[in-house]
Structures are given as structure tokens and as C-alpha cells.
N, C-alpha and C positions, 0 to 999 in steps of 0.2 A: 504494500500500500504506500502510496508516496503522498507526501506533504504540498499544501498547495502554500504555507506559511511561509517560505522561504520566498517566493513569487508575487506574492500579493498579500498587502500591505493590511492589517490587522485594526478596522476601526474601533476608534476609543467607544468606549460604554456608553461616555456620554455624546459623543455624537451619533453613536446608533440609537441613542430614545431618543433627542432631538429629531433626526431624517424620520422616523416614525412619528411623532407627534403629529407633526402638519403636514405628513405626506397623506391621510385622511382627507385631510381640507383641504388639498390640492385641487388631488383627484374628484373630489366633488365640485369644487368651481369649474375645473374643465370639462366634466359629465354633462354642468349648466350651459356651460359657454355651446356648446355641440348642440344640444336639443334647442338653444336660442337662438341661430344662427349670429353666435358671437354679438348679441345685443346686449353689452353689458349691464345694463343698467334693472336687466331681469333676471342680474346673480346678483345683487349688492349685500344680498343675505351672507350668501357662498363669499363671496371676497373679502366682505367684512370678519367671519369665521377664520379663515388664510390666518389674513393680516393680525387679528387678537393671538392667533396662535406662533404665528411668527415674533410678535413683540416679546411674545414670552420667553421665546429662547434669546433673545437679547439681554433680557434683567442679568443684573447680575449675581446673583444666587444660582443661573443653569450656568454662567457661562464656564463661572469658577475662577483658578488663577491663574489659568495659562493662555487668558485673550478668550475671542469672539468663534463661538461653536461655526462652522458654514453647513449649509444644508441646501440640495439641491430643489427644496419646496419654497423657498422664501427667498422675498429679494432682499435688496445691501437693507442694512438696518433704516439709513437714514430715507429711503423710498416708502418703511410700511410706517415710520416715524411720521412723514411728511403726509401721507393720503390718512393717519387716523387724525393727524390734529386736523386737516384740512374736511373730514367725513365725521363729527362726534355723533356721538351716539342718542339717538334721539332723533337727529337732523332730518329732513325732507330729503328723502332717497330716491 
């Protein structure tokens, strides 16, 4: 039996809960985006979901102390930073 550990790279604990967190909420805004033909404005639910979940891995409590987790669900911090101040909660969607 041969080792694939030598070959390919061993992701941390915590960014394996991280890429699972909001790979969830990815995949359901783009399930939305598809059945809407890409009308976003009839996922606001779905994106808002995303983005709460993405800020979360930015706190500092998941990130920990060796810097900013990356996941391939979410964008740079300061893009879900800027559309939740810019969309609060409550607002006319």
C-alpha cells in the first residue's frame, strides 16, 4: 500500500472545518443563481447566508495565530466586509 502523504500536502484541521462551513452556502447560492437565471437579486437570502458565514471564518477566535484561514467558498475578507456593511440586515432586498 503506498502513501499519498508524501505527494500531497496535509490540510490543517482548521482549515478543513473552515472549506466545510461555507462550502454548504456556497453551493446553495449557486443551486439559486442556476434555477434564477443568474438574477441575483432572487438569492439575496442565499448570498447573505455565504457572506455571514464567510465573516465568521475571518473573526479572530477561527483564525487563531498563524494569520487568515483561505477557503475556496468565500471571497478576500474585505469584499464580504464591504457588501455586509453596504446590505445590513433588515434593509430592503
Amino acid at each position: 500500500m503506498t502513501s499519498t502523504s508524501t505527494t500531497l500536502p496535509k490540510p490543517s484541521r482548521l482549515g478543513l472545518m473552515v472549506l466545510q462551513a461555507c462550502q454548504s452556502e456556497a453551493c446553495a447560492l449557486q443551486d439559486c443563481l442556476n434555477k434564477n437565471t443568474h438574477k441575483p437579486e432572487k438569492c439575496d437570502a442565499r448570498l447573505r447566508e455565504l457572506y455571514e458565514c464567510c465573516a465568521g471564518t475571518y473573526e479572530p477566535s477561527t483564525i487563531g495565530e498563524k494569520g487568515k484561514v483561505e477557503t475556496t467558498a468565500c471571497p478576500k475578507e474585505f469584499v464580504v466586509k464591504r457588501w455586509l456593511k453596504d446590505h445590513p440586515r433588515g434593509s430592503t432586498q
